[in-house]
VOMAR-944437 format. One record per residue: x, y, z of N, C-alpha, C, O in turn. Coordinates in steps of 0.05 Angstrom, whole numbers, plus 5000, padded with zeros to 4 digits. Example, Ala and Ser with C-alpha at 12.3 -4.5 7.8 and 13.67 -1.06 7.14 Angstrom:
<lumlums>
526448865156524649105156526449345156528549345169 525749555142527349795143525850015157526850235161 
</lumlums>
This chain:
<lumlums>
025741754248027141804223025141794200023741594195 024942044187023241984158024141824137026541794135 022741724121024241534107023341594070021141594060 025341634060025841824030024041614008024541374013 022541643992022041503970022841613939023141843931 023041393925024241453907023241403881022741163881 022541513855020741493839022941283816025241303807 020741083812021740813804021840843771022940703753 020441033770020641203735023641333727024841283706 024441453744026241733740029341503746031541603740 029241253757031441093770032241003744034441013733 029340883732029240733707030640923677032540863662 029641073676031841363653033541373664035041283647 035541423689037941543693039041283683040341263662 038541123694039840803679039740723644041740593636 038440763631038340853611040140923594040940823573 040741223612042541403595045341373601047141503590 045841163623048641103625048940843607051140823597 047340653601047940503580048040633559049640563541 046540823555046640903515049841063526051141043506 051141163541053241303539055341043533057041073516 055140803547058040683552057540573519059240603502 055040473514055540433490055940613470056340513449 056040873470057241033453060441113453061741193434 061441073480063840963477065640723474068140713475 063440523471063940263458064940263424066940193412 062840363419062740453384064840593384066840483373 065340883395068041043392070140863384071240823362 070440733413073940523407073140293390073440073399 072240313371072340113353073240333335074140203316 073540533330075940713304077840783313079840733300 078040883330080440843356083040683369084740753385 082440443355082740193374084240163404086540083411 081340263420080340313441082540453454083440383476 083840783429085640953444084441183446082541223431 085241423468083941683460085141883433087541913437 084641963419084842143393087542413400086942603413 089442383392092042573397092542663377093642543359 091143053380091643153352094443373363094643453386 095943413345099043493341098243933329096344053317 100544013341098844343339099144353305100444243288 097244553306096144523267098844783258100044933273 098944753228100744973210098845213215096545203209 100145423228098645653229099145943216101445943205 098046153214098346373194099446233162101746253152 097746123154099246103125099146283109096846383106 101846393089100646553075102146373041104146223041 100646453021101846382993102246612974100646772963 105346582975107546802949106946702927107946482922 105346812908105946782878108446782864110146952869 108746592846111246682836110046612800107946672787 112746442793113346372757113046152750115046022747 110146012745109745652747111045552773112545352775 110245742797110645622818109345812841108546042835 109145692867107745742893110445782922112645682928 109145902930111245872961109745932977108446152978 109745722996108145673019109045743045111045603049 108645883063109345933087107645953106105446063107 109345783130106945873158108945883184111345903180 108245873203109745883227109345653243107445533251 112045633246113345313265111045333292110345513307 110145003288107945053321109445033338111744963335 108345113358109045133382109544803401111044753419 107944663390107544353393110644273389111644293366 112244153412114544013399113643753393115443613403 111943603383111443313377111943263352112843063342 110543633335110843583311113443543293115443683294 112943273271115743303263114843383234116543513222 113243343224113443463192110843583187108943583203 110843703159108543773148108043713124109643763106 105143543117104243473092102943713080101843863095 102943773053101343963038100243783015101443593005 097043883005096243692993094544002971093544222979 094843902950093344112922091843932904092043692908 090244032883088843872861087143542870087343312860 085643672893083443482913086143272919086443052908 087643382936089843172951090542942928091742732934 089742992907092142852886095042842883096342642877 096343112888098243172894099643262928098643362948 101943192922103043202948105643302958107243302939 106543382978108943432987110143493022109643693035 111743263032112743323060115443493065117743443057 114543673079117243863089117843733125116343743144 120143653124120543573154121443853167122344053157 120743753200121644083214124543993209125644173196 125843853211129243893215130744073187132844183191 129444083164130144233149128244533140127444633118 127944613164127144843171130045053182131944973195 129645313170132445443186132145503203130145643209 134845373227134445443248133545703256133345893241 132845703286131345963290130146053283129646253296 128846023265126446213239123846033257123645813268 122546233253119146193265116946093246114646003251 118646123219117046103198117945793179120245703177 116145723170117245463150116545483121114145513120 117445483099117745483072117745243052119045033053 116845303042116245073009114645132989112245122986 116745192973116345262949115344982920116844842907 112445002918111644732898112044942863110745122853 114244792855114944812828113344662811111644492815 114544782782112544622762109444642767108044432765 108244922774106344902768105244992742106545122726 102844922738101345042709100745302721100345342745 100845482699099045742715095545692713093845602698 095845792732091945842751091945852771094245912778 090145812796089645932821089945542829089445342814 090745542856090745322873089845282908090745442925 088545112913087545092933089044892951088944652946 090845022980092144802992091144723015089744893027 091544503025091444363050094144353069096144273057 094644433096096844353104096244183126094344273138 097243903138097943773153100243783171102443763161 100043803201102443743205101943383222099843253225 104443323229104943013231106343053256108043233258 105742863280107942683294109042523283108242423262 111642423299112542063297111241983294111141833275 108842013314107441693315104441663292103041473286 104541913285103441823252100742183263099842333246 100342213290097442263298098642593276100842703271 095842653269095742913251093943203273092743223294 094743343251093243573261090643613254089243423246 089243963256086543903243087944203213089844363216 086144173186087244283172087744573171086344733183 090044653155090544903150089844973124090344783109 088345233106086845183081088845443077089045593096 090445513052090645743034090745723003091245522990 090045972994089645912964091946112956092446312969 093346032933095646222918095046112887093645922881 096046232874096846342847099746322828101746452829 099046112811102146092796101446262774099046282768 103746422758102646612730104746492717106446402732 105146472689106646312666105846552643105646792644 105346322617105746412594104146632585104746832571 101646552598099146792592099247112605098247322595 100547082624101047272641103647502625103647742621 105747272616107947412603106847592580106847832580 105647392559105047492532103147752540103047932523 101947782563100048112568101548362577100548582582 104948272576105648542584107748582559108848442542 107648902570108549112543110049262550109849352573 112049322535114549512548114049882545113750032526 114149892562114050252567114650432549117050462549 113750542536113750722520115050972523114651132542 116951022502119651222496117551412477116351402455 118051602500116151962483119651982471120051852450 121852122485124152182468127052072482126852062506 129352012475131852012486133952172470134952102449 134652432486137252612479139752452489139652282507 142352522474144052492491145652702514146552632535 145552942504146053192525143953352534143153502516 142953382550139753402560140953712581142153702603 140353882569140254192594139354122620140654162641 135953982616134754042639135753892659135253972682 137353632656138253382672140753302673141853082668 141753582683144953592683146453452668147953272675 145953572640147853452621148553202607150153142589 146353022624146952742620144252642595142252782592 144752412582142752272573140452252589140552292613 138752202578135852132593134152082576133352242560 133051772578129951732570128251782587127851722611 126651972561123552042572121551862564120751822541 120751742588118851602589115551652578115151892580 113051522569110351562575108751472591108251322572 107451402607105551282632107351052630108550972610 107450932659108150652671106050522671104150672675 105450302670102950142668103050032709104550052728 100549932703100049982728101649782752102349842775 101949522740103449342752106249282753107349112767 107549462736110549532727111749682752110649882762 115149522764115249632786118049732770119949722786 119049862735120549902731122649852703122649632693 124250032694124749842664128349852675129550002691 129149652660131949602668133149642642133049492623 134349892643136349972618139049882615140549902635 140149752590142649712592144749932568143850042548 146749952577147550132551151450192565152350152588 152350262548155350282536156150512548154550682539 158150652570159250872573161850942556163250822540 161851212569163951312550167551092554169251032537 167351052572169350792576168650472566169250262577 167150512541166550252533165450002547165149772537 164750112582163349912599160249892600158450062604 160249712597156849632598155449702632156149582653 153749872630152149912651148849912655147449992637 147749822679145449752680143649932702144049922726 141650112688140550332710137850132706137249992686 136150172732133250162740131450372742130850482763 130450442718128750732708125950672735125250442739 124850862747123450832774121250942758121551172748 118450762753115450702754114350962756112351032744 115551082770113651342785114851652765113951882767 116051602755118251772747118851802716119751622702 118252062706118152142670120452042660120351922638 122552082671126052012658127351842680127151812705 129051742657131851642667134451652656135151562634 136151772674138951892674140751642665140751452680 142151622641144151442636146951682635147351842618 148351632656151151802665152451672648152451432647 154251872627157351762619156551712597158551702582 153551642577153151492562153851562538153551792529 154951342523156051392500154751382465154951192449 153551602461151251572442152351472417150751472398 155151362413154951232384153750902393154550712379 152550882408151150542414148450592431147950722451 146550382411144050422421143650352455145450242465 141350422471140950222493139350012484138549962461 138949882504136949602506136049702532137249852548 132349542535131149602552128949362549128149232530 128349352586126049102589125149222610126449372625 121749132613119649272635119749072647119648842637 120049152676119548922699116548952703115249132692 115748802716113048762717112648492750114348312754 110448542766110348442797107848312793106448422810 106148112780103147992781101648102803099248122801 103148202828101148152844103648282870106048272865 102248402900103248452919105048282929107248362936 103947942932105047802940107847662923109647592937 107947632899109847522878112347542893112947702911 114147292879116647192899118147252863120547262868 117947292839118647212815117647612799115547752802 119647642788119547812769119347722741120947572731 117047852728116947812693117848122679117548362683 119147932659120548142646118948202617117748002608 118948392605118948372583120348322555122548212560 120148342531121448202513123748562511122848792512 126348482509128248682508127848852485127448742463 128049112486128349232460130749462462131949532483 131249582432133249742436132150052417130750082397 133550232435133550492426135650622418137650642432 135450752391138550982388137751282390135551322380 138851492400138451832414136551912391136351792369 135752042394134552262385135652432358137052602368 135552442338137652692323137752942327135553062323 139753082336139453342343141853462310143653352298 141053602310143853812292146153772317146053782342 148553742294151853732314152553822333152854062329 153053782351154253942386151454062392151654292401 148353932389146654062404145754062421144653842418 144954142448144254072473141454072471140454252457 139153832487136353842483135354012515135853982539 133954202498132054382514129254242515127854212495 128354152544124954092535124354402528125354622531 120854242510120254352503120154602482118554792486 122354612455124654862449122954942433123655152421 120154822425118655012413118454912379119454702370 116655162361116655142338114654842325115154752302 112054692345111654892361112054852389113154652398 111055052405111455102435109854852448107954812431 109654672468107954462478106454632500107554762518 103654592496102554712530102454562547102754322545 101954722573101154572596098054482595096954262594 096954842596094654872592093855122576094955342574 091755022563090355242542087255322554085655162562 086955652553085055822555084155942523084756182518 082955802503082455932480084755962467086455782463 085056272459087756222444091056312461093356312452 090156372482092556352503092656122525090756002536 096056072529096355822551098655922559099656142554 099955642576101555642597103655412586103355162585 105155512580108755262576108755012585108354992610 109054792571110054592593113054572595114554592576 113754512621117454482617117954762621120354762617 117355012625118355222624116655382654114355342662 119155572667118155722700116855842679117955832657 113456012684112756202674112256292700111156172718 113356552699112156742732109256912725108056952704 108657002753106357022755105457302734103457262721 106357512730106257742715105557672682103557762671 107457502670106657322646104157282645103157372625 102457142665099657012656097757282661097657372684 096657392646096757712647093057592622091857762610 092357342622090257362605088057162616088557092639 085957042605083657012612084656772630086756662624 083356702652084056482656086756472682087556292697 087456722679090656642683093056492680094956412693 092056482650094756402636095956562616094256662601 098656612611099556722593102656542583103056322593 104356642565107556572562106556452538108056502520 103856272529104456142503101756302482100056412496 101456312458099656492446099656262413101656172401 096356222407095455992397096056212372096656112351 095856522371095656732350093756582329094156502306 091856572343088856412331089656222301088856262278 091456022313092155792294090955572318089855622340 091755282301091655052320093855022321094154952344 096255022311098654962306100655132318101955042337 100955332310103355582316104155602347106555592354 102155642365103455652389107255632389109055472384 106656032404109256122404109456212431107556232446 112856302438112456352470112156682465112856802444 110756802493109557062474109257212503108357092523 109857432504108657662523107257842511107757902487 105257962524103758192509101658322535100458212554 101958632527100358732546099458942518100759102504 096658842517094858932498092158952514090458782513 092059082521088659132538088358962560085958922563 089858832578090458692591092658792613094258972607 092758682639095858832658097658762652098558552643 098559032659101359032659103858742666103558522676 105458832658107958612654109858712674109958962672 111558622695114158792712115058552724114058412741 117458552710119358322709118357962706119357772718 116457972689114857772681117657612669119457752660 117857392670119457172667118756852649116456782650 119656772641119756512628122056462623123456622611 123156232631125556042629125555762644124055662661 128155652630127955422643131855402658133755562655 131755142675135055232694135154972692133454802695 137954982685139354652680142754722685143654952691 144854442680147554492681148154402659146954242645 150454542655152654462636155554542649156254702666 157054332631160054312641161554512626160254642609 163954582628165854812622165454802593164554592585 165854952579165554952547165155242543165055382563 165055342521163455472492160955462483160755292465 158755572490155755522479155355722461157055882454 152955702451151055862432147255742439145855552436 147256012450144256022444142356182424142456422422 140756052411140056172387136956172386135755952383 135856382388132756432397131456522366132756692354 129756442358128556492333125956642340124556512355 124656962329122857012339120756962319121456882296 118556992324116857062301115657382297115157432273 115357552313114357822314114757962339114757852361 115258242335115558412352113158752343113558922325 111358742359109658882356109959212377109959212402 110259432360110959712372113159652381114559462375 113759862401116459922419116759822442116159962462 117759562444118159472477120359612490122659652482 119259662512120659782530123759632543126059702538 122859382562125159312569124059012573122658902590 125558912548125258562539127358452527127958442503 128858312554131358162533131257792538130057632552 132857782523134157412525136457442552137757642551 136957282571138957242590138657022591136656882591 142356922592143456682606144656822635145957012642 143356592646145356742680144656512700142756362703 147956572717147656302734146356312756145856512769 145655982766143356022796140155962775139555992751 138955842800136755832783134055982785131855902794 134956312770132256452764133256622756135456662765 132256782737133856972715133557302735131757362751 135057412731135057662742133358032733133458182714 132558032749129858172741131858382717134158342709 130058652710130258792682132359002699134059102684 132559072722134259272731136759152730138659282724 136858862736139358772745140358572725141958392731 139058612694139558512675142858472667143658322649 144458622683147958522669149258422686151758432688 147358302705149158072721148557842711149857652722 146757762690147157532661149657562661151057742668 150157252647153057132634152457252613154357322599 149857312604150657452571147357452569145857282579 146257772548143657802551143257942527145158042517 141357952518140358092488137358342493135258272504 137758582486135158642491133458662460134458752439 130758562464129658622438128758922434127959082450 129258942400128459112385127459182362129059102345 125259312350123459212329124559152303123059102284 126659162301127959062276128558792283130558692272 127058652301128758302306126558142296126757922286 125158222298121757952279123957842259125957942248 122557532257123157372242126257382231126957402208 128457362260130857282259131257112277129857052296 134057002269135156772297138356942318140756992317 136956952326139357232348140357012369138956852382 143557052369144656872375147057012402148557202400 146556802428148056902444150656742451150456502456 152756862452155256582457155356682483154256892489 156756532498157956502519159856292537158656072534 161156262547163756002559163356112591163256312606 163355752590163555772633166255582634166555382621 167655682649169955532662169255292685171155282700 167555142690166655022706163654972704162055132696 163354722711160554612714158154802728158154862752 156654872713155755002726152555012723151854922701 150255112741147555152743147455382737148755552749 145355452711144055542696142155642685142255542662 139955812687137655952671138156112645139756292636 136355992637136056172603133056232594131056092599 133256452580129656562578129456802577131456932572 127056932581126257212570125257352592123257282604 126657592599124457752627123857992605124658062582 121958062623120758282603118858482625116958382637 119358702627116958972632116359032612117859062592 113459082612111559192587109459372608108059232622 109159592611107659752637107460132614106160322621 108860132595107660362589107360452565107460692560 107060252548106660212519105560012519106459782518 102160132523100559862509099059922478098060112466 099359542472099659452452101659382449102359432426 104059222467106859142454105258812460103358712472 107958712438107158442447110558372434112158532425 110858082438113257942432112757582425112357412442 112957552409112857322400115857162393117757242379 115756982402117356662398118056442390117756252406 119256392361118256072347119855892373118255772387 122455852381123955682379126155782400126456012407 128055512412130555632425132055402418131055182413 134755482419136755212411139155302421140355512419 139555042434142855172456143854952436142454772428 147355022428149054882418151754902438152455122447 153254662443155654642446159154662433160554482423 159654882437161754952406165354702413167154702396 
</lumlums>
């Protein structure tokens, strides 16, 4: 039998290192007292809802049934608060607590969860956001370009026209009086130029407030400070046409010719540099009128401008004011006609009622009546062929629909 030797060095270190171990678990159970360490499953996915001098905290119930509560700690664990699981809603995966009374500023939390028997988890960290007074005083209520009470383009009804929504505004909440003396409350939509108040009764102003969201996460809406608006003045029984001119509003301007805003201009109309035509600057800054002209430029064939809206059964008057009529136009009238797109120059007397111009009309207001028995959809506007008399042109201050 060979017989093994064994190096009296290498015996001496393994021995060693089992004393420095027991004594390092000597030292352990003296913080311990001499137990092993039982951590409890931690608060997980936390997320924090902003709100209004306040926070809402959420995470999802562990999976650990040991755990019975959860500590949250803010402002270097100065402050505090325990949510037990038993007042968690049943079934919900998720747990909630909302810390009130905060100041506004940004906050940094800690979450704990707890056994019975005291043993903790390891931490959960999220940061949220309370907004208060500073936040309020920076917002501003939405700005009123105009409010009619009988509006063509928006079936007949009231409507405020809005100017840009600001960027954090998810909306303004209008209140106002119907024709039955009941108070009603519409939500004018962020994204959107107008809002439709149905029924509304224009001898009483509205009131209006901008909602406003701090932030994606926010649990709390800020409002703004309420204000109130009264209609628009129109002359008696008048219906608002965007845009009616006098002067005309562009879309877009090419020098001293452009393009309508609020008004169909078809493609034959834009007949000038640029391809735009329907509005004519007639080298002012100001005047812009609605205007066809084939003056050294193409031809016109069944070139169009109007706009299509409803009105209810009645008696109207439309009353078009021109400014000039240059040579002999051929075939250029005013039509009202129902459906929405005016009917070309051949099929001009299937209008509810149509006018053709003629050079004795510059600088008059030529007036068309007409009555619908029923609610009905609507175009009004000017078609015009201009193809064999050039040098015609036609000019336009103004349009004004009245209700008789």
């Amino acid at each position: 039998m060979k017989q093994k030797n064994y190096n009296p060095f290498l015996i001496l270190a393994a021995g060693c290192c089992i004393l420095s171990a027991c004594s390092k678990m000597d030292e352990y159970k003296k913080f311990t007292g001499d137990k092993e360490i039982s951590y409890t499953g931690k608060a997980d996915s936390v997320i924090a809802y902003s709100g209004k001098n306040r926070i809402n905290l959420s995470w999802l119930r562990s999976s650990d049934p040991k755990v019975a509560k959860t500590r949250i700690y803010w402002k270097n664990r100065t402050d505090s608060v325990e949510v037990p699981l038993n007042n968690s809603v049943p079934g919900s995966r998720r747990l909630n607590a909302i810390i009130n009374n905060l100041p506004e500023g940004s906050y940094n939390f800690e979450l704990f969860n707890f056994d019975n028997l005291g043993n903790t988890s390891v931490v959960s960290r999220v940061s949220g956001v309370a907004y208060g007074a500073t936040f309020q005083q920076s917002l501003l209520n939405r700005g009123i370009e105009s409010f009619y009470a009988r509006q063509f383009n928006i079936g007949y009804n009231a409507a405020v026209q809005w100017f840009a929504s600001a960027e954090k505004s998810i909306g303004v909440e209008v209140s106002y009086m119907d024709s039955a003396g009941v108070t009603r409350k519409v939500i004018g939509d962020p994204k959107l130029s107008s809002t439709h108040l149905p029924k509304y009764d224009e001898r009483n102003p509205i009131s209006y407030r901008t909602m406003f969201l701090p932030d994606s996460t926010a649990i709390d809406t800020f409002y703004t400070a309420a204000a109130s608006k009264t209609v628009n003045t129109l002359l008696p029984n008048q219906v608002h046409i965007k845009n009616p001119g006098n002067p005309f509003i562009a879309e877009k301007m090419v020098g001293r010719w452009g393009t309508l805003a609020d008004w169909i201009t078809t493609t034959p109309v834009k007949n000038h540099d640029g391809g735009v035509g329907g509005i004519d600057n007639l080298n002012t800054s100001t005047q812009r009128l609605l205007s066809f002209e084939f003056w050294g430029t193409p031809a016109i064939v069944n070139g169009k401008v109007y706009q299509t809206g409803s009105l209810p059964a009645g008696s109207y008057r439309l009353v078009v004011t021109t400014e000039n009529i240059n040579n002999n136009l051929e075939n250029s009238y005013i039509s009202v006609a129902k459906g929405s797109i005016l009917p070309d120059v051949a099929n001009i007397s299937q209008s509810v009622v149509n006018l053709k111009f003629i050079n004795n009309m510059s600088n008059k207001d030529l007036t068309l009546s007409f009555t619908l028995t029923q609610f009905e959809l609507i175009s009004l506007g000017v078609v015009s062929t201009m193809q064999q008399v050039n040098e015609s042109s036609l000019r336009i201050r103004s349009f004004k629909l009245f209700k008789d």
